[in-house]
N, C-alpha and C positions, 0 to 999 in steps of 0.2 A: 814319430815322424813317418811319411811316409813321402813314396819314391813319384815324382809330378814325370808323367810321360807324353807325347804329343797325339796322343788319344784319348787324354783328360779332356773334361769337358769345361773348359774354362772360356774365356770370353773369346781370348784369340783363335782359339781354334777355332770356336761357333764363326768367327769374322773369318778366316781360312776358309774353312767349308762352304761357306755362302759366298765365296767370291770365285771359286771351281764351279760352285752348279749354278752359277750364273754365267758364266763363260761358258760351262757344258752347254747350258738353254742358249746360248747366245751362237754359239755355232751348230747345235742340229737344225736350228733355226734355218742362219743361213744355209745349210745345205741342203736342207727340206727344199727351199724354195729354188734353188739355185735347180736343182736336180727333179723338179717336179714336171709332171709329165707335160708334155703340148702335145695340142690335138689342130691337125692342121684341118683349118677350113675346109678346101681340095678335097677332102679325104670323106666329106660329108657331102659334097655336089657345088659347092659354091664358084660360080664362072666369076672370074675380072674381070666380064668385058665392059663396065659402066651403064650396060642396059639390063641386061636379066636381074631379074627380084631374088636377093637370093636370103633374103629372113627365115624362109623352113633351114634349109642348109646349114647357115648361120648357130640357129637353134639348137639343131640337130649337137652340130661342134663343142656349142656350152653347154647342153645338155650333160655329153658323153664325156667333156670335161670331169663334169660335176661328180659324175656315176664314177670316175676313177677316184675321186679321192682332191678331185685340184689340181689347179695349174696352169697353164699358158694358151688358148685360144690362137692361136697364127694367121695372121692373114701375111701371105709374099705379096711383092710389089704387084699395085694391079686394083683398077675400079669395081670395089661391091658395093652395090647398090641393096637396100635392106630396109623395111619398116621396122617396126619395134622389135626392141630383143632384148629380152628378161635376165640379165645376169642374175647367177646363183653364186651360193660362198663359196667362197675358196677360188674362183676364176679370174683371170685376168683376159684382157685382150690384149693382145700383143699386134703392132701394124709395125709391117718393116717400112723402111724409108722407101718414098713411093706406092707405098700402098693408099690407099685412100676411102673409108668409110663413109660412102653416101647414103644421106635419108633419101628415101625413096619422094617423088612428086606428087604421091596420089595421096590422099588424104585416107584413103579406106586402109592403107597398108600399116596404119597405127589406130589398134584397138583403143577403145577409149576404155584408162585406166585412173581407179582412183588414190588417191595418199590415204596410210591408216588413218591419217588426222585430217579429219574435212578443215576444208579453208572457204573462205569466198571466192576463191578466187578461181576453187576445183572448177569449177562454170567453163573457165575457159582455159587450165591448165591439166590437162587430162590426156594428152598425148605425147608421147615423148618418141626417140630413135634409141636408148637405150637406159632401160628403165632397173629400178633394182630399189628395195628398202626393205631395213631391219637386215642387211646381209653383212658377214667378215669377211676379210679379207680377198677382197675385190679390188680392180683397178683397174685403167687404160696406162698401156708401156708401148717403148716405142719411139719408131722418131714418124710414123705413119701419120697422114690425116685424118681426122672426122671432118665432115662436112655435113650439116644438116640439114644444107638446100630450104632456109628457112624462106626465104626469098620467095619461092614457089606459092605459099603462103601466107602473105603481106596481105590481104585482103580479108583475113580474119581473124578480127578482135573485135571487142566489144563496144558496146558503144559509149562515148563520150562521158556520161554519166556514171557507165560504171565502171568506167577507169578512175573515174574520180576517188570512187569508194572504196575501191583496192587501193589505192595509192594514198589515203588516208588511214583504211584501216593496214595496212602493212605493217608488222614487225618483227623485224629480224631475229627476235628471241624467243618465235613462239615453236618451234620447232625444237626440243630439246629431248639429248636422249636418255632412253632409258635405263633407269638404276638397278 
């Protein structure tokens, strides 16, 4: 016979162990992200006043995010105005209450960008105010608005016909990710 001690590897232990380094993973977790760095707008050039462009700035911020490792994007209360902005992994945008992210009015201030997976529909979905794919752990936080000043842009779509086509060929299940 011999002597069973709580360093045996028997099934409850294995159950024990895996239920610590899931707790372990589950709170560096939260404190990874709790504790991760922000990079305030401000500190890259970006004005709130509702008129200056401020997408280099913008950039600049998730960029410099990105370079650290991840984290928090800030914009404080206050109107930026911005054409397209590239999220990378690990970033978040953070908008305090009162802040408000405007897409810019002018059409030149979003590069025209494509999906890895051509669609029909790339034709006329090829611009966005913030754009990102194939990225983790990303998001918009906040109690902040977006506003994409879509409105300013009512006047280009396609025509009749080939809205048809898109709205035929559409399927919500063709976009699926990868294994």
């Amino acid at each position: 016979m011999f002597h069973s001690h709580p360093f045996s590897c028997n099934s409850t232990w294995k159950a024990y162990f895996f239920q610590v380094s899931l707790l372990a993973a589950i709170l560096f977790g939260t404190y990874s992200v709790a504790n991760a760095g922000v990079v305030e707008v401000g500190d890259h050039g970006a004005i709130a006043d509702g008129e200056t462009i401020n997408t280099s700035a913008i950039q600049r911020a998730i960029d410099a995010c990105a370079e650290a490792g991840g984290g928090r994007v800030h914009f404080p209360a206050g109107d930026y105005v911005s054409g397209t902005l590239f999220l990378k992994d690990g970033v978040y945008l953070d908008l305090d209450q009162g802040a408000t992210l405007l897409g810019s009015t002018n059409l030149e201030d979003y590069p025209i960008t494509h999906c890895e997976l051509p669609s029909y529909t790339d034709k006329y979905v090829v611009r966005a105010l913030i754009w990102g794919e194939g990225l983790k752990n990303v998001g918009l936080v906040g109690r902040g608005t977006i506003d994409g000043q879509g409105e300013a842009f009512l006047g280009n779509h396609p025509p009749e016909e080939d809205l048809a086509k898109i709205v035929e060929g559409w399927d919500p299940n063709r976009y699926t990710p990868k294994s």
